[in-house]
C-alpha positions in Angstrom: 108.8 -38.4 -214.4 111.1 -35.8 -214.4 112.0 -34.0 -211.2 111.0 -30.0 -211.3 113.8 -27.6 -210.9 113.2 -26.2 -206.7 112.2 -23.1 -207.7 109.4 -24.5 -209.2 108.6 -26.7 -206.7 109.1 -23.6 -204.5 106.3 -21.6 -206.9 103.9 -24.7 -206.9 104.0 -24.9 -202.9 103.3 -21.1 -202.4 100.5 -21.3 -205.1 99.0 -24.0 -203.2 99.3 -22.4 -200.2 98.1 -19.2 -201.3 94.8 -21.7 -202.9 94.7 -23.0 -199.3 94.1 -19.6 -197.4 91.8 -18.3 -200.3 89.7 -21.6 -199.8 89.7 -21.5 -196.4 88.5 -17.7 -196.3 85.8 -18.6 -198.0 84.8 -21.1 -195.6 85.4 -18.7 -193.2 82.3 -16.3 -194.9 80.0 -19.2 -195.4 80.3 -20.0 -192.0 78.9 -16.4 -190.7 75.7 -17.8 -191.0 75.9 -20.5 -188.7 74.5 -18.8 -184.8 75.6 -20.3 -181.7 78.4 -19.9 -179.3 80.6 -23.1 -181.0 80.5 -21.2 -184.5 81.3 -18.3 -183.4 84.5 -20.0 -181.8 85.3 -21.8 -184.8 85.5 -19.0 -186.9 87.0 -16.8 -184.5 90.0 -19.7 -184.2 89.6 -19.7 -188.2 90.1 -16.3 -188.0 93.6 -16.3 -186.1 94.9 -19.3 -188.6 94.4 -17.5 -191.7 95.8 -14.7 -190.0 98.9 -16.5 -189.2 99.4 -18.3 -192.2 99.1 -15.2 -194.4 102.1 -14.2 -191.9 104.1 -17.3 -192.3 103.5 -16.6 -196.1 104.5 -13.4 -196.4 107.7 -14.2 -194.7 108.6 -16.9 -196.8 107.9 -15.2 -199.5 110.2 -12.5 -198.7 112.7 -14.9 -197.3 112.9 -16.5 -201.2 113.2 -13.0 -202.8 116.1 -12.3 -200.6 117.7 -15.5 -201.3 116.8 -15.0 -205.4 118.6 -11.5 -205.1 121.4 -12.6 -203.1 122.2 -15.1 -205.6 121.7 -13.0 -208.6 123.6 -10.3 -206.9 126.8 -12.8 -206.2 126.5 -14.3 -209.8 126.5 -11.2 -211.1 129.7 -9.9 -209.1 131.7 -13.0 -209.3 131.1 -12.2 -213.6 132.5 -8.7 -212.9 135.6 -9.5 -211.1 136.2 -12.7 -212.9 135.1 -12.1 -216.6 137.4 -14.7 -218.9 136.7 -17.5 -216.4 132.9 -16.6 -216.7 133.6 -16.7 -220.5 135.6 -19.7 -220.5 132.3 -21.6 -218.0 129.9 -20.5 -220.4 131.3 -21.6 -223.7 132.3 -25.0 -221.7 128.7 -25.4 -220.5 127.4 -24.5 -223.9 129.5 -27.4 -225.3 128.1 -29.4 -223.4 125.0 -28.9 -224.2 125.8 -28.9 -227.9 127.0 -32.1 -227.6 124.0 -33.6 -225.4 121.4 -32.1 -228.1 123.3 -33.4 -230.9 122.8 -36.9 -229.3 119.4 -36.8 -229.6 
């Protein structure tokens, strides 16, 4: 099996997650009609969890855009200031690749 590419793996993990909360929210409404003290304390500790992980997500989430853009951003200069090297990378990785494809 072939191994994903992380940002992949990064996109499956956040959907899951994002499956996770969404399933456990709606646990968290079918359990409103449950009476009693206990219920009332588990959906109350429900409560703060979602609340928390929809935290945690939204910071990872940002964390990866910053990362994406930093690395974009420091491609994209290192093009600029060095644009026959990027040339010379390109057409050598491109060769590469000709040559792997033609193998097949």
């Amino acid at each position: 099996m072939p191994r994903k590419p992380a940002i992949h793996a990064q996109d499956d993990l956040m959907n899951e997650f994002k499956a996770l909360v969404s399933d456990t929210e709606k646990l968290l409404q079918h359990t409103a009609e449950l009476a009693g003290d206990q219920a009332s304390e588990l959906r109350d500790q429900l409560h703060d969890n979602l609340k928390r992980a929809r935290e945690t997500l939204h910071s990872t989430e940002e964390g990866l855009r910053e990362r994406g853009r930093a690395a974009v951003e420091g491609a994209e200069d290192y093009v600029q200031e060095h644009p026959w090297q990027s040339i010379g990378i390109s057409a050598g990785v491109g060769f590469l690749l000709g040559l792997l494809a033609a193998r097949r």
